[in-house]
N, C-alpha and C positions, 0 to 999 in steps of 0.2 A: 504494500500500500504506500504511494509516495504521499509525503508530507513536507511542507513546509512550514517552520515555523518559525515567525515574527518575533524580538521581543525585544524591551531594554525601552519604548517609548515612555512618554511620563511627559508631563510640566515643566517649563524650563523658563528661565527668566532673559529677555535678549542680551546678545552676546554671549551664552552660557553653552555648553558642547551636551551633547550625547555621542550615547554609542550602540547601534542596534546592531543586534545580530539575528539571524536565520538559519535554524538548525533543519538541515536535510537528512531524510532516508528514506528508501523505497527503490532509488536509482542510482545511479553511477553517476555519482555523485563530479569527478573531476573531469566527466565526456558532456559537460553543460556550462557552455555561457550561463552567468549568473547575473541580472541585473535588482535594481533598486528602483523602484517607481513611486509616485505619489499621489495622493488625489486628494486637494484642500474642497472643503464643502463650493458646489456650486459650479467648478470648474473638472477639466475631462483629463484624468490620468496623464501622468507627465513622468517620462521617462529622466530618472535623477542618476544613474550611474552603470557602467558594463563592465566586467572583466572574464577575459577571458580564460580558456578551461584550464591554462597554466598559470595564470595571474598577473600575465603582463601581454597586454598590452590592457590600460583599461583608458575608460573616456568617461566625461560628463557634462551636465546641460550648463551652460553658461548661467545659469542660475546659483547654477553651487559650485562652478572650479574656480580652486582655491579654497575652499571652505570645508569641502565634503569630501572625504575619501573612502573608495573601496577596497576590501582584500578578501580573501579566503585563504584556508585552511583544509585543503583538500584530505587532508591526512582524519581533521576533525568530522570532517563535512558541514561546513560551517561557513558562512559569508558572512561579511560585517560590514559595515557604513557607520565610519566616526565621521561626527557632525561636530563643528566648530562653529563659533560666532553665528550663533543662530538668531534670525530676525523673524517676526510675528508673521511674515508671507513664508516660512517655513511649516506653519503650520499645515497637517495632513495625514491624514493616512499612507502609511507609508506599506508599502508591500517588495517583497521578494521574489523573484521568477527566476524557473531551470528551464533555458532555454537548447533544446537538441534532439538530436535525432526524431525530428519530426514532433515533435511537441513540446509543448509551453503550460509548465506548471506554475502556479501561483500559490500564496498562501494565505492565510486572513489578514493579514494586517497588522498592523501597531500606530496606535495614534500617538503624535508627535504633538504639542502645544505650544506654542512660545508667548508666552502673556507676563506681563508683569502685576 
């Protein structure tokens, strides 16, 4: 059964970091592009970050480079996205996707907050 799971979201005050992570299993785990997406109330999923299935090369949306980094731990199965200097248009649902061999997993989510 594959699984994706979210976590490490919460309330953050701007300028303040997190670090989400997504724990995988069910698939092969290091044969999948991994990305980071987001979806703030109102507006349409927004792709926040790629790396690829050995961890380099990765990319992200000019929204967050510089701010936002991704990695994985293929040995864990595990993707991360540490968040820096986070601003109140951060706010969203943040979700994880295994993307390969012909399909595209997703997970539920983890809500991200930035409010003062």
């Amino acid at each position: 059964q594959v699984q994706l799971v979210e976590s490490g979201g919460g309330l953050v005050q701007p300028g303040g970091s997190l670090r989400l992570s997504c724990a995988a299993s069910g698939f092969t785990f290091s044969s999948y592009v991994m990305r980071w997406y987001r979806q703030a109330p109102g507006k349409e999923r927004e792709l926040v970050a790629t790396i690829s299935r050995a961890g380099w090369p990765t990319s992200y949306s000019d929204s967050v480079k510089g701010r936002f980094t991704i990695s994985r731990e293929n040995v864990k199965n595990m993707v991360y996205l540490q968040m820096t200097s986070l601003q109140p248009e951060d706010t969203a649902v943040y979700y994880c996707s295994a993307v390969g061999a012909g399909y595209d997993y997703w997970g539920q989510g983890t809500q991200v907050t930035v409010s003062s």
